[in-house]
Residue, then its C-alpha position, 0 to 999 in steps of 0.5 A: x046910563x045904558x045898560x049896554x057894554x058899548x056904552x061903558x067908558x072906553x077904558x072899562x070895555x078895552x079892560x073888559x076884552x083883556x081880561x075876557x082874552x087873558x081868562x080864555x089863554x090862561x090854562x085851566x101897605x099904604x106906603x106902596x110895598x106889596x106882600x105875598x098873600x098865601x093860605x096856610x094850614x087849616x084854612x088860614x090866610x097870612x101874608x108878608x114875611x112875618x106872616x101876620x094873619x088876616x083878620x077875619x073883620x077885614x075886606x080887601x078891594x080887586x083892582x081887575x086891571x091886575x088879574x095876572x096868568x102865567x106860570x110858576x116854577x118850584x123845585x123841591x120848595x124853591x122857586x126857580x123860574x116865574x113868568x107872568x102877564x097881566x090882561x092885555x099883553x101877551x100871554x105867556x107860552x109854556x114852550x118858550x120858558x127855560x127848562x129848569x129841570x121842574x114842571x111849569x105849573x099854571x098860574x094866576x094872580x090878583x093885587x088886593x088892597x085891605x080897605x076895611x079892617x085891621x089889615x086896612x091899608x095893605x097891599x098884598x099880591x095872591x098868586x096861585x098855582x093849586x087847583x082851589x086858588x085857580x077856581x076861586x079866581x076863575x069864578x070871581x073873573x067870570x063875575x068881574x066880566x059878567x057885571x061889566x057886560x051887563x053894564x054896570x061901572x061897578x067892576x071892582x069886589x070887596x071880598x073877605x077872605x075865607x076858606x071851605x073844605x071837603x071831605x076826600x077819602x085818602x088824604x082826609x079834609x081838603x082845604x080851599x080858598x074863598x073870596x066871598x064878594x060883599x060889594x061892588x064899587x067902581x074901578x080905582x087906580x091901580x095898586x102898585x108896589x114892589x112884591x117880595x119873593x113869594x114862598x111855596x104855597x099850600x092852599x090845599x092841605x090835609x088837615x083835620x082840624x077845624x077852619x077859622x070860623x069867619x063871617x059871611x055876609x056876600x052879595x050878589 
């Protein structure tokens, strides 16, 4: 194949504009049900309502054709308003949303499918309005769309999930998410699923005890 995006299959350079116009607009288990994936305290990731942890031996696959942006809604804990849309539709505008008396945060989001590892099979959405979560999706996105215009079929990161933190002089150590990419394959069909009713997140969290220490083994 042609190292060229012209000649990518139809349905990867359609993909590839949405996701390109989706990024631009968006401000700065096996039986098909959908957890909610979130980052708790000390860097660690738990999903579903029993919050089961993620283990630190299992890699998830990104459908890209489930990158979401919109926004979020959290009054005092409680969500009370959310509007999403996926690459390709239009994009949601934060003048037209109802005014619930809380600010609109912006929001962005992807479904992950556990393919390796304890948690193989599940299906979890990571939504997210902190400022860590939206970096890390946005630096993953731009790869996505990069390996994509250079060509290549192989559109889809197996990441593994971890965490970093730095050091800020008033609230002490800052948590924040990591999607470390360790390979890349071709786009499957996409997850689906019905999602729970997500909870507030905390993904950047004062905290001064240490991250779960995880292995690291990306690639480029």
């Amino acid at each position: 194949m042609s190292n060229t995006k012209a000649n990518l299959p139809a349905n990867i350079t359609s993909l590839l504009t949405n996701l390109a116009v989706a990024q631009k607009a968006t401000p700065a288990p096996s039986d098909g049900s959908v957890s909610y994936l979130k980052m708790e305290k000390g860097g660690r990731w738990v999903y579903g309502a029993d919050e089961n942890v993620v283990s630190p031996d299992s890699s998830f696959i990104i459908d890209p054709s489930t990158y979401e942006s919109g926004y979020v809604c959290w009054d005092d804990g409680e969500l009370v308003g959310e509007e999403m849309a996926k690459a390709g539709e239009r994009q949601v505008v934060v003048g037209e949303l109802a005014n619930h008396g809380a600010k609109w945060d912006a929001q962005v989001g992807f479904t992950l499918k556990g393919v390796e590892g304890p948690d193989e099979g599940a299906v979890l959405s990571y939504k997210t309005s902190s400022r860590g979560g939206k970096q890390a999706i946005s630096e993953l996105l731009g790869k996505i769309i990069g390996k994509g215009a250079a060509g290549s079929v192989d559109i889809c990161p197996i990441v593994e999930l971890d965490s970093e933190s730095y050091k800020h002089k008033k609230y002490g150590k800052i948590y924040t998410p990591v999607l470390g990419v360790i390979e890349w394959v071709e786009l499957p069909s996409a997850v689906e699923g019905n999602v729970e009713e997500p909870e507030a997140e905390v993904e950047e969290v004062v905290e001064e005890e240490v991250a779960p220490k995880r292995r690291r083994r990306k690639s480029a």
